[in-house]
C-alpha positions as CSV (number, residue, x, y, z in Angstrom):
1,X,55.0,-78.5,-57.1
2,X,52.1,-78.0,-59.6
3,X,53.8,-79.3,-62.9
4,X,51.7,-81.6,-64.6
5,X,54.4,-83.6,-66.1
6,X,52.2,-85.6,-68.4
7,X,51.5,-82.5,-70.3
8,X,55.0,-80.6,-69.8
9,X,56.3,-80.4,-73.0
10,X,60.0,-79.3,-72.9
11,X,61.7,-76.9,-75.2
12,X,64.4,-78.8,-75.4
13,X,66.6,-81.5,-73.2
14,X,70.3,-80.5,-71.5
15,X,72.2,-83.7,-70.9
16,X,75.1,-82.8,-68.4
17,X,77.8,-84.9,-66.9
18,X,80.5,-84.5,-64.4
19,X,81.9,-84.4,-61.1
20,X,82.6,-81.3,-58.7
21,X,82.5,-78.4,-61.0
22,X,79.3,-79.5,-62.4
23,X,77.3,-80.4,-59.1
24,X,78.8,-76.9,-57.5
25,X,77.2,-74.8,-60.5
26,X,74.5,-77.0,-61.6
27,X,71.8,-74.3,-61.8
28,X,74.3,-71.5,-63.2
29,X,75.1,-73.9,-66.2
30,X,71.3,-74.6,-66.9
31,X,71.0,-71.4,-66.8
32,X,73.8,-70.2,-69.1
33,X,72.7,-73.1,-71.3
34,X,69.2,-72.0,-71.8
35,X,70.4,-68.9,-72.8
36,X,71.2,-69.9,-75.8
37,X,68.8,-72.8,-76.1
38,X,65.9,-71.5,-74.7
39,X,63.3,-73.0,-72.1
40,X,61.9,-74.8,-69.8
41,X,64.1,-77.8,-70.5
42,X,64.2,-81.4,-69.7
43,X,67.7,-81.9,-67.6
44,X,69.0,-85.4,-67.4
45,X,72.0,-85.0,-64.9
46,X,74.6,-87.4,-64.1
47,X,77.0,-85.9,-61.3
48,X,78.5,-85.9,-58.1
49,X,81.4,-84.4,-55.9
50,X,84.3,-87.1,-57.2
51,X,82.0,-88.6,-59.6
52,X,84.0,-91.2,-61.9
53,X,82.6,-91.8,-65.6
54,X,83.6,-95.3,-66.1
55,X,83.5,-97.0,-62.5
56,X,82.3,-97.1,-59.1
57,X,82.7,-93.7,-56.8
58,X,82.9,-92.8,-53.6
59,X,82.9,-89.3,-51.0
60,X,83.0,-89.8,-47.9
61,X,80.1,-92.2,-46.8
62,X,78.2,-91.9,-50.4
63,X,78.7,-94.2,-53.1
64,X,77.8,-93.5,-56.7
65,X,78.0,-95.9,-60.1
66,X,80.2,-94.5,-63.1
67,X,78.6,-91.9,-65.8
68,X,78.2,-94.7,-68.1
69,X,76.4,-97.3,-66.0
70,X,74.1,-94.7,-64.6
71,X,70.5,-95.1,-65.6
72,X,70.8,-91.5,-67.2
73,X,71.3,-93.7,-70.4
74,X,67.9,-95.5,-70.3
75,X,66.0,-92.4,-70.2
76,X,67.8,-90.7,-73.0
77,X,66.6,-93.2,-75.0
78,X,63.2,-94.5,-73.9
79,X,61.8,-91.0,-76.0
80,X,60.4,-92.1,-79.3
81,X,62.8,-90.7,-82.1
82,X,61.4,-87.7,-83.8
83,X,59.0,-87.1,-80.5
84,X,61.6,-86.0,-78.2
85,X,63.2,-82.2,-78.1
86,X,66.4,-81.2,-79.2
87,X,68.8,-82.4,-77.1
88,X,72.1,-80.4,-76.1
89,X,74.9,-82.1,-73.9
90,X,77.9,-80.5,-71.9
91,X,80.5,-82.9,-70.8
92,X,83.0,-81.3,-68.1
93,X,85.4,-82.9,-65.2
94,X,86.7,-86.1,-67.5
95,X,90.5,-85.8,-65.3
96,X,88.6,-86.8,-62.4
97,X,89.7,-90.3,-63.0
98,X,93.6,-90.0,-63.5
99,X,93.7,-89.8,-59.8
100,X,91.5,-92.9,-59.7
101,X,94.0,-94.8,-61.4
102,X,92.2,-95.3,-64.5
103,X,94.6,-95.8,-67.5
104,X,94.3,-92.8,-70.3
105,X,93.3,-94.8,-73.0
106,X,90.5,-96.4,-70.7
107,X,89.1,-92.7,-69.8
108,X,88.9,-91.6,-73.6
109,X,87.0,-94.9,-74.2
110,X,84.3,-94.2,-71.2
111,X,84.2,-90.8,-72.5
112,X,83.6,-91.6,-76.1
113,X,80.6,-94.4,-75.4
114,X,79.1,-91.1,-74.3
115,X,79.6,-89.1,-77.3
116,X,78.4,-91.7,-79.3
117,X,75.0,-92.3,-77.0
118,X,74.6,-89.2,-77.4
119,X,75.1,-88.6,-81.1
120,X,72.8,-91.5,-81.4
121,X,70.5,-88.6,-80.3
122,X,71.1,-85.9,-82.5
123,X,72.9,-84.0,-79.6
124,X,74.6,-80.9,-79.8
125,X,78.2,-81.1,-78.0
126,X,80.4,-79.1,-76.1
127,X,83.2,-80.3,-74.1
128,X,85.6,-79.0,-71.6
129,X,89.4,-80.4,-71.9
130,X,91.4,-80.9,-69.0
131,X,93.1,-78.0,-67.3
132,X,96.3,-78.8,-68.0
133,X,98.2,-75.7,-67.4
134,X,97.2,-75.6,-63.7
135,X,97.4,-79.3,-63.2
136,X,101.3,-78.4,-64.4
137,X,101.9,-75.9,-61.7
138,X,100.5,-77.2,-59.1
139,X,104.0,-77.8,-56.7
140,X,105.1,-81.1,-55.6
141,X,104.0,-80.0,-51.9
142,X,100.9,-79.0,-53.3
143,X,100.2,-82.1,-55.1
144,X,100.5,-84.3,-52.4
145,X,99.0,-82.0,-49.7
146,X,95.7,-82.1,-52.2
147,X,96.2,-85.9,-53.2
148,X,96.0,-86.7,-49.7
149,X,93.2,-84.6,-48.7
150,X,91.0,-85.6,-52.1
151,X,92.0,-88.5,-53.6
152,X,93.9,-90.7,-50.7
153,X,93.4,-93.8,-52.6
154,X,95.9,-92.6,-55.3
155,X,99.5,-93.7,-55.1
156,X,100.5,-92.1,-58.5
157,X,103.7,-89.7,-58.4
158,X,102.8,-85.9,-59.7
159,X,105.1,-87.0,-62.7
160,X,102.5,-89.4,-63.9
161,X,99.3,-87.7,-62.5
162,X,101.0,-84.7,-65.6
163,X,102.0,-87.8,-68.2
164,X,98.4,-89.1,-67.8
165,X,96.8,-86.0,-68.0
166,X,98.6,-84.7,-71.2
167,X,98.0,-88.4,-72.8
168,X,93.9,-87.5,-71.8
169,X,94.0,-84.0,-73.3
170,X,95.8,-84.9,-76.3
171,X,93.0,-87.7,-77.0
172,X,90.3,-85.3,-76.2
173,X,91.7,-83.0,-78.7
174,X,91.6,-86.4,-81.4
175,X,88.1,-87.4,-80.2
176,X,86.9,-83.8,-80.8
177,X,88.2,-83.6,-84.4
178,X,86.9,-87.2,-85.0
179,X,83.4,-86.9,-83.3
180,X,83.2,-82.9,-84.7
181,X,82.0,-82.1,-81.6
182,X,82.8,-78.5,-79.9
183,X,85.7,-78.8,-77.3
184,X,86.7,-76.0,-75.0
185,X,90.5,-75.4,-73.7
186,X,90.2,-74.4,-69.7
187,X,93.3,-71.7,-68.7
188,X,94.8,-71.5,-65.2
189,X,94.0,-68.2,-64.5
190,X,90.5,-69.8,-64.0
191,X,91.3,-72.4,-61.8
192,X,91.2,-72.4,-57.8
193,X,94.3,-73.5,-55.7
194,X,93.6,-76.6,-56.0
195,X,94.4,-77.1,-60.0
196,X,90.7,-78.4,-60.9
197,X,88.1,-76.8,-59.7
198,X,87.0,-73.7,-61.1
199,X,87.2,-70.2,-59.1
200,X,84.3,-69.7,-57.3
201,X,84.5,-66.3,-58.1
202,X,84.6,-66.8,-62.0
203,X,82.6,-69.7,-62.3
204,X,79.6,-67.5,-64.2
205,X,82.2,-65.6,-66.4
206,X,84.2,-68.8,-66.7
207,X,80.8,-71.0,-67.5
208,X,79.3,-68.0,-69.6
209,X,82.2,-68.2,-72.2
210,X,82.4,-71.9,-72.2
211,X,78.7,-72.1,-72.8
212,X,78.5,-69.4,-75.6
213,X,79.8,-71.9,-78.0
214,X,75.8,-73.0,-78.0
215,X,75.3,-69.7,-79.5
216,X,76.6,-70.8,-82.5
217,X,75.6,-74.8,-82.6
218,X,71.9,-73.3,-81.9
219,X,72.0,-70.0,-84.5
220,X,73.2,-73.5,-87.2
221,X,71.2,-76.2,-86.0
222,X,68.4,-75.1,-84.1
223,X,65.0,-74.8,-85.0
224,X,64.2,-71.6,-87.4
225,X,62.8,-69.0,-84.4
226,X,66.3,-70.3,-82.3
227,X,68.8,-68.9,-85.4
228,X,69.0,-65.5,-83.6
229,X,72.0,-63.8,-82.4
230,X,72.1,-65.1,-78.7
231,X,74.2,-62.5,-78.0
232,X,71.5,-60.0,-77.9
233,X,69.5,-62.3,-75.5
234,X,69.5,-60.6,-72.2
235,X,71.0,-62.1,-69.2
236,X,68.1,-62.7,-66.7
237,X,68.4,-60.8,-63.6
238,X,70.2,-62.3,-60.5
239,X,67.5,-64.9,-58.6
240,X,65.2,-65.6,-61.3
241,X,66.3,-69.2,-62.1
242,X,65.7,-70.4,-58.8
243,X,65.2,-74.2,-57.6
244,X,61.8,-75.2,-56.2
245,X,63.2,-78.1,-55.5
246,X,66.2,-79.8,-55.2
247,X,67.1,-82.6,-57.0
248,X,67.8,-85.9,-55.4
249,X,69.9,-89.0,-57.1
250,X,67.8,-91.7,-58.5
251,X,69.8,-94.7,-56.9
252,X,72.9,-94.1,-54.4
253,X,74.3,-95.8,-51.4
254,X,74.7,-94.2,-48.1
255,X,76.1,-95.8,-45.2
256,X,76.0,-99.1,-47.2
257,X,72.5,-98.4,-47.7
258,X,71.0,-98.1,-51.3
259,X,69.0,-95.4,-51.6
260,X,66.2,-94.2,-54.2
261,X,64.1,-91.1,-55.8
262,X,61.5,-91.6,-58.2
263,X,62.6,-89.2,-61.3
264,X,62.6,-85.9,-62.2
265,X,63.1,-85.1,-58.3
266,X,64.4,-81.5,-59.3
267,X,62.3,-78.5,-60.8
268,X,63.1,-75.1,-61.8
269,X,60.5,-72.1,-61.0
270,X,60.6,-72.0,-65.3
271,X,58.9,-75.2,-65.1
272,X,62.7,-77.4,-66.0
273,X,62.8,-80.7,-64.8
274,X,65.9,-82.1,-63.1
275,X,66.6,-85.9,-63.2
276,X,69.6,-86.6,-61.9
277,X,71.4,-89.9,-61.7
């Protein structure tokens, strides 16, 4: 990698966080997001298949902190204020911890210290709520043929997994009036089988219409050459945002093992850097 990355200077900084959905399109959203919000970018990721935002995860044999004790948060805001780029956050996945047991009100509050770190920023927001339609259908076979396979831990009746969930999305819906910050309703029809993860098949029409909401926080907010109709930006063609490498997490634990990778470990062949934590 030839980046010099005591020159680079972004066009801006993404700040995502979630769980599955986010780790399985992680490149798609970036570049959705800097469709709107140009690039390169400085990424600061904090994800993970099952990732929690308020306490300790684990999948399988790796073990992850919570969004909000990651050290995402001390590189957000080691930048000198009016030095740093503008800074534009997507928060997605915030039901992952109903089946972890963690109480409603206990989620909102995890949730909102992020929105406020990152308001502390001058961020841009947009949010996804929790898919509640889907998490409604799903059957009580269903529910406890994918409880048992994803979350085997949980000992919550599909009664209160739903009671939770609407008690989430209905504070969600509070917090986003409160915070004015942009939050985005996810339908069933794109949803897999499963009730939370997004379609495979849909995930860039699905992420694409999420994401446009930047159009408008950018055409308002942005710098004076970023108030354009994004609309009109073209789409780049398939393959050109491609990883030249991978990122790696900063600090994990594998096989009871803590593991680290000096940060950014990920870069984009537009010259983005991913740190993910």
């Amino acid at each position: 990698m030839t980046l010099n990355l005591n020159t680079f200077r972004p066009e801006n900084r993404l700040v995502l966080l979630g769980a599955s959905n986010l780790t399985i399109s992680l490149r798609l959203i970036i570049e959705l997001m800097q469709q709107y919000c140009g690039s390169p970018s400085e990424v600061l990721v904090a994800a993970g298949h099952g990732r929690s935002y308020g306490q300790g995860s684990r999948v399988l044999m790796r073990e992850l902190p919570g969004i909000i004790q990651s050290g995402m948060w001390r590189q957000l805001h080691s930048a000198e204020t009016g030095a740093e780029p503008v800074t534009y956050a997507f928060l997605t996945d915030i039901g992952n911890d109903i089946p972890y047991q963690a109480a409603p009100e206990e989620i909102l509050n995890w949730v909102s210290w992020c929105v406020a770190q990152l308001q502390r920023r001058g961020a841009r927001i947009v949010m996804t709520n929790l898919p509640i339609a889907s998490i409604e259908a799903l059957s009580e076979r269903r529910f406890n043929l994918l409880r048992s396979i994803m979350f085997s831990s949980c000992r919550l009746s599909r009664i209160e997994v739903i009671e939770r969930a609407w008690r989430v999305h209905q504070g969600l819906i509070q917090m986003a009036e409160r915070r004015q910050l942009v939050l985005r309703e996810v339908e069933a029809d794109w949803m897999s089988f499963d009730g939370i993860h997004i379609a495979y098949w849909k995930r860039r029409a699905f992420y694409r219409q999420i994401l446009r909401a930047f159009e408008q926080v950018t055409r308002c907010d942005g710098p004076p050459e970023r108030r354009t109709n994004a609309s009109a930006v073209a789409e780049p063609a398939g393959g050109v945002l491609s990883w030249q490498k991978r990122p790696r997490f900063a600090v994990h634990r594998m096989f009871g093992r803590i593991k680290r990778a000096p940060q950014p470990s990920g870069f984009l062949n537009d010259q983005t850097t991913v740190a993910l934590y």
